[in-house]
N, C-alpha and C positions, 0 to 999 in steps of 0.2 A: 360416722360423719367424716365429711376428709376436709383434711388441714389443707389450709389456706398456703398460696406461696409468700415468701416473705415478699414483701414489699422492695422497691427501691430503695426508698431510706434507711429502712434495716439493713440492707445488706452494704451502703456505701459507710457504715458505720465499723464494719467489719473490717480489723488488720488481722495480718497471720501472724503468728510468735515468730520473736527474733531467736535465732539458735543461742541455744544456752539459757533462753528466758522460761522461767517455769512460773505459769499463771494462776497455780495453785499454791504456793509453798508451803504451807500449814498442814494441808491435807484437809481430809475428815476431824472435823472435828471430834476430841474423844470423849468413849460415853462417859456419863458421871459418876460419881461415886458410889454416891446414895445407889442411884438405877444400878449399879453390879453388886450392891450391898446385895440388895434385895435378888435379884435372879439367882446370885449363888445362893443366897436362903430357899431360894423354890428350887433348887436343882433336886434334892433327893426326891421330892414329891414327884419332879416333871420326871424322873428313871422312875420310878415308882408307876405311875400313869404308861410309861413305856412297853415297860415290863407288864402288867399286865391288858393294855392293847397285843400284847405277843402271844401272851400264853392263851386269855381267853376272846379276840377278836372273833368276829362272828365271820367277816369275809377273809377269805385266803390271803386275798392282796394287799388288805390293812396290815396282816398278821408279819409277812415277810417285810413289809415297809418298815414297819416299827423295828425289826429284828436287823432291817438296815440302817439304821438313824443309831441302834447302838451300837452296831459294830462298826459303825465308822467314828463313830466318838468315840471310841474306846482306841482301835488301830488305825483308823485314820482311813480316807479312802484308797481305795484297790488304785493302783495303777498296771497301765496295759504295757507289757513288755514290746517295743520296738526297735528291728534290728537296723540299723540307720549305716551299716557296714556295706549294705548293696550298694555295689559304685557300676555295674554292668545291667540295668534291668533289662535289656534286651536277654544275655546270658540267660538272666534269673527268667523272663515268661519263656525262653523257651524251655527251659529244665520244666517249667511245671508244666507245658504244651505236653513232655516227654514224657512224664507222670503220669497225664490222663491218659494219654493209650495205651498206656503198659498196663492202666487198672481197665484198660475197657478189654482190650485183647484179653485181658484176666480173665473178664467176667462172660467173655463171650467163647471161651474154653481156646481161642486161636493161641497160636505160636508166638513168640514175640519176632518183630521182624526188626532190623538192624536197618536205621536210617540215617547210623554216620555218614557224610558225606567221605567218597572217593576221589573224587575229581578233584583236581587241584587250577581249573578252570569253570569260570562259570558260563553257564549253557547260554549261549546264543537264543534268542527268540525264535530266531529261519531251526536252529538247529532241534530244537523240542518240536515244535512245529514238523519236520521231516522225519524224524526221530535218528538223527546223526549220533552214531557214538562220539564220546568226547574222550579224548585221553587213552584209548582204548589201545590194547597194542593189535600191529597189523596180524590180519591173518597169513597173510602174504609170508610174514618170515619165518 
């Protein structure tokens, strides 16, 4: 079913927070006593119930779920290492542009071909187009 837009009056009732104004201050309200009394009493049952969804689950994908639900309450979940150091990504896609033809040339038994740049000018369009050497020394001398 699709939501309705708000109204006019709804929305003229709308201000935005003043900087510095925090609209929540209290937060979430915290659970209660009693209720964590009770959970942490069901805890061994609920690793218990865990534990064996792990060992004897009938589907594969229960089996590793479960086996992930304790190891991250045990270690905590995984984080993904990122290297936040790349300050050139042009550099960096071309280093790995330079990668994959070194593995294809690999795998296609070719030679590796040397695609440092020589030129110390960059080629004209008329010049590639003609095929002008650039920078080249005369034959003349």
């Amino acid at each position: 079913m699709a939501r309705k837009p708000p109204s006019a009056a709804s929305l003229a009732n709308l201000r935005p927070a003043k900087p510095g104004e925090c609209r929540n201050p209290a937060g979430r309200p915290p659970l209660p006593e009693d209720v964590k009394a009770a959970l942490k009493a069901a805890t061994p049952q609920a690793v218990a119930t865990l534990i064996e969804i792990m060992t004897a689950g009938k589907s594969e994908d229960t089996r590793v779920k479960a086996a992930n639900i304790i190891l991250e309450r045990v270690y905590g979940k995984a984080t993904q290492a990122v290297d936040v150091r790349v300050t050139d990504v042009g550099a960096m896609h071309l280093q790995l542009l330079e990668e994959i033809r070194a593995r294809r040339q690999e795998r296609l038994g070719q030679a590796p071909i040397d695609v440092t740049p020589t030129h110390t000018q960059i080629p004209s369009e008329k010049d590639v187009i003609e095929g002008n050497k650039i920078n080249a020394p005369d034959d003349d001398a």
